[in-house]
C-alpha positions as CSV (number, residue, x, y, z in Angstrom):
1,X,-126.3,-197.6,-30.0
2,X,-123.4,-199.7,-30.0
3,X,-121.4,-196.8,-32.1
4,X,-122.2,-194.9,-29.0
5,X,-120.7,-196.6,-26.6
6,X,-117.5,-197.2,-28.8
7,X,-117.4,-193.3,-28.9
8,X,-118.0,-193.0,-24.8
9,X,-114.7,-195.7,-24.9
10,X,-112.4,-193.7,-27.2
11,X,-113.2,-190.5,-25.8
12,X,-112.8,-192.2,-21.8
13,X,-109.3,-193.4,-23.7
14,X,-108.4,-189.9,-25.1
15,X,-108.6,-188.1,-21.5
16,X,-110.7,-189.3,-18.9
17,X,-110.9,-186.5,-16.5
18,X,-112.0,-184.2,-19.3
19,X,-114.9,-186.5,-20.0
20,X,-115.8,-186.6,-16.5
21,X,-115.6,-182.9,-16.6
22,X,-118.3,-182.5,-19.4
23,X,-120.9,-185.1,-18.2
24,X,-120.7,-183.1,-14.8
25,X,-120.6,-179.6,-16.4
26,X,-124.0,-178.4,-15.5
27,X,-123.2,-179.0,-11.8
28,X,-119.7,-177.2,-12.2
29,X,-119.7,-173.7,-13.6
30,X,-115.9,-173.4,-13.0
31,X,-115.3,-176.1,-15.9
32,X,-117.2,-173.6,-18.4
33,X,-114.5,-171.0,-17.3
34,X,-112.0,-173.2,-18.1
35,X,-112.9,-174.2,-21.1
36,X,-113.2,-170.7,-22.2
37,X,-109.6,-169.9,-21.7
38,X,-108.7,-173.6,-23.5
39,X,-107.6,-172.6,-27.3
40,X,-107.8,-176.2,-28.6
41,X,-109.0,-176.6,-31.8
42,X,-112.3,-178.1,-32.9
43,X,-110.4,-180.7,-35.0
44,X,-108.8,-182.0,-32.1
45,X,-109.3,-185.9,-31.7
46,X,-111.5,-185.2,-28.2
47,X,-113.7,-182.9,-29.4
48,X,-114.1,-184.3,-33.1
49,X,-115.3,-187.5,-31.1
50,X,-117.2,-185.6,-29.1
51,X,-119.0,-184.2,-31.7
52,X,-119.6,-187.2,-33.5
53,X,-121.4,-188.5,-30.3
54,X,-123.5,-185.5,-30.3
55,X,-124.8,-185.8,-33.2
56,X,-125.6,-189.2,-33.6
57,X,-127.0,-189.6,-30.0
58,X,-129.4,-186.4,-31.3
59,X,-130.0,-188.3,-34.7
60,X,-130.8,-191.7,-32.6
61,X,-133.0,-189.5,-30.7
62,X,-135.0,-188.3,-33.2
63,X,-135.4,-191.2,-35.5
64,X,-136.9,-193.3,-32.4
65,X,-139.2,-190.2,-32.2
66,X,-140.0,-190.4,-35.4
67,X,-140.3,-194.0,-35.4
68,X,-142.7,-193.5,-32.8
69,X,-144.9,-190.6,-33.7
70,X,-144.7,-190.7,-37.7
71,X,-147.0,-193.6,-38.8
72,X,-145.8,-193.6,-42.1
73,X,-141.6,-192.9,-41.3
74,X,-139.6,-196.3,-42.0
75,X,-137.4,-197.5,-40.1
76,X,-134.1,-198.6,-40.8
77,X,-130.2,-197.8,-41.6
78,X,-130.9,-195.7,-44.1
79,X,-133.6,-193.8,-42.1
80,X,-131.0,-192.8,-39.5
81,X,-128.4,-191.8,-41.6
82,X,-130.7,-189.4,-43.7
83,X,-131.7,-187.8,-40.5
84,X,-127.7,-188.4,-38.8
85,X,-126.4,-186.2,-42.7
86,X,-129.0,-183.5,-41.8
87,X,-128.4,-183.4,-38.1
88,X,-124.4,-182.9,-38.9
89,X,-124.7,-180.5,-41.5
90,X,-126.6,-178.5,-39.4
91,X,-124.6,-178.6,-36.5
92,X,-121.4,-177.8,-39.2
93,X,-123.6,-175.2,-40.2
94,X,-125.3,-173.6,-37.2
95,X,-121.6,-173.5,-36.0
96,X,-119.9,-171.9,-38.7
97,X,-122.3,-169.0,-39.5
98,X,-122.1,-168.1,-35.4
99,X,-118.6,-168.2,-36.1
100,X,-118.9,-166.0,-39.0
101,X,-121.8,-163.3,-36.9
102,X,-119.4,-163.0,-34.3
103,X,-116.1,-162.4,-36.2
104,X,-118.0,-160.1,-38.5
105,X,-119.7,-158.0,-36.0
106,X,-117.0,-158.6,-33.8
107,X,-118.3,-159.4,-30.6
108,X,-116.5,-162.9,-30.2
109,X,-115.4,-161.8,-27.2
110,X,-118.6,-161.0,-25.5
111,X,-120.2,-163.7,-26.8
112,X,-117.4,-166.7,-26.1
113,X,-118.7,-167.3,-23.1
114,X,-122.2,-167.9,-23.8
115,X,-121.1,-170.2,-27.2
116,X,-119.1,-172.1,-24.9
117,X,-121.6,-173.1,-22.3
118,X,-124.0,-173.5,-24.9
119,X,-122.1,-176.5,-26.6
120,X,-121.3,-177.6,-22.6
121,X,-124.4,-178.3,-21.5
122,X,-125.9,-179.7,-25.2
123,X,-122.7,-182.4,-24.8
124,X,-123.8,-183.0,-20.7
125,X,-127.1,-183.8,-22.2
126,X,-127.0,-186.0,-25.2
127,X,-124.8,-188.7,-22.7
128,X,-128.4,-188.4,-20.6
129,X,-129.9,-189.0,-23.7
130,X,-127.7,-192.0,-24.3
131,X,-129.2,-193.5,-20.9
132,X,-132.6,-192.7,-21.6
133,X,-132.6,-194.0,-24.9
134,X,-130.5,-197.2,-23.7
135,X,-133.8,-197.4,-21.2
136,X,-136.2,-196.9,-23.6
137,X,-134.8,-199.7,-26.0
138,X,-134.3,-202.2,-23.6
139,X,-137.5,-201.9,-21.6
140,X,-141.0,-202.1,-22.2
141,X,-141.6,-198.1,-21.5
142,X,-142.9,-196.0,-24.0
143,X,-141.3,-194.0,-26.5
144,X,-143.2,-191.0,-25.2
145,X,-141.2,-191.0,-22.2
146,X,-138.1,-190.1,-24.2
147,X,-140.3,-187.3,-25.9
148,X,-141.0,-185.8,-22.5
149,X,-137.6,-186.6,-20.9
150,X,-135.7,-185.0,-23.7
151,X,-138.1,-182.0,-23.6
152,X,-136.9,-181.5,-19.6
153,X,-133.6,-181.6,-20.3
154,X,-133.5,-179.3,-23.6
155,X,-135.6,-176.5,-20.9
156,X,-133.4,-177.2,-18.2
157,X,-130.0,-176.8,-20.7
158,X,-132.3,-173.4,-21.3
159,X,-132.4,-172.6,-18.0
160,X,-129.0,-173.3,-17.0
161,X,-127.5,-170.9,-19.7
162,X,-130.0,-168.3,-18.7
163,X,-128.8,-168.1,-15.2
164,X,-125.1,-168.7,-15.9
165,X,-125.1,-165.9,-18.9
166,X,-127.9,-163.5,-17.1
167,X,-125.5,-160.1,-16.9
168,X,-124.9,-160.8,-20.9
169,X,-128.4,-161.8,-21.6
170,X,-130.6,-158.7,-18.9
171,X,-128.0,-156.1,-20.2
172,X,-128.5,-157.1,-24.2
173,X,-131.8,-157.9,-23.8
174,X,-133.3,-157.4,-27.8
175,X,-130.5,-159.1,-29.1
176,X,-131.0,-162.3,-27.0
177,X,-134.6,-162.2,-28.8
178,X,-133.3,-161.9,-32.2
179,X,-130.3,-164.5,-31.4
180,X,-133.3,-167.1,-30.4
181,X,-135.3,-166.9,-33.4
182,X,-132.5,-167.0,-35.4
183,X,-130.2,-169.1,-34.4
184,X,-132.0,-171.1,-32.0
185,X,-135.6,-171.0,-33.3
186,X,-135.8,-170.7,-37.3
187,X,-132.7,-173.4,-37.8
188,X,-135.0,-176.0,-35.9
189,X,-138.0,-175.1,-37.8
190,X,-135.8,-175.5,-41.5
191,X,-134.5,-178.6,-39.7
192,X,-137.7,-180.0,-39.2
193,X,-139.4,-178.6,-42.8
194,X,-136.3,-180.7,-44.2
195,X,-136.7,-184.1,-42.6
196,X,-140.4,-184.5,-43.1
């Protein structure tokens, strides 16, 4: 948790406004549109730390889940970074093959938009996750509160990049489908089938 914070530091250090900017990004379409016409690279030092804080407030997330559901999960350092390696790698992984799909087919164009909100909204949520989960460790409420908390936000991430992508979605319908069970659906399910 601390590591958390220390990321939440360096990236207020790096640029400030832009932070501000993300955490407020599903209240602001306009900052999706901007980010969109941004050609910074992912190995920049804002959004490598970003990223870092993504995944490990997601991997903190699901090891107190699991610490909390699994009778027989240990928990521990080690615990957390087994599930922290696999959250990463999929991320890496999820990200580079979309990469790939839409170079190869070449619809990166069409389909910029949607990425980009996409990875918006997940790093808008994981700094409420960073609350709740501050919440949760520091109070007496339940671990199943973050279960049901984190569920709310993941459908109301869905919701949001529904309605902000709905002329790309409506008009391409089948291909929404099939993008959800395989990029959004089946990686979760081999995430899962690895972990436990």
């Amino acid at each position: 948790m601390v590591f958390l914070l220390i990321c939440i530091v360096v990236l207020k250090k790096i640029d400030a406004n832009r932070l501000k900017e993300i955490i407020l990004s599903p209240l602001n379409s306009n900052y999706i549109e901007h980010e969109t016409e941004e050609t910074s690279s992912f190995f920049d030092a804002f959004k490598s730390v970003l990223f870092i804080f993504l995944t490990a407030s997601i991997s903190f997330l699901i090891y107190k889940l699991t610490t909390y559901y699994v009778t027989e999960s240990k928990e521990g350092f080690f615990t957390f970074f087994k599930i922290f390696s696999v959250v990463f790698s999929f991320f890496i992984l999820k990200r580079n093959l979309e990469q790939l799909l839409t170079f190869t087919f070449k619809i990166e164009k069409e389909l910029h938009f949607f990425v980009t909100s996409k990875f918006s909204y997940l790093n808008a949520i994981a700094f409420l996750l960073l609350i709740s989960l501050i919440i949760v460790e520091f109070s007496g409420i339940s671990s199943s509160f973050l279960f049901y908390f984190s569920a709310i936000l993941f459908l109301f991430r869905f919701v949001l990049i529904i309605s902000i992508n709905k002329n790309l979605i409506f008009s391409k319908l089948f291909y929404f489908i099939l993008y959800l069970c395989a990029f959004e659906i089946a990686p979760l399910f081999i995430l899962f089938k690895l972990m436990f």
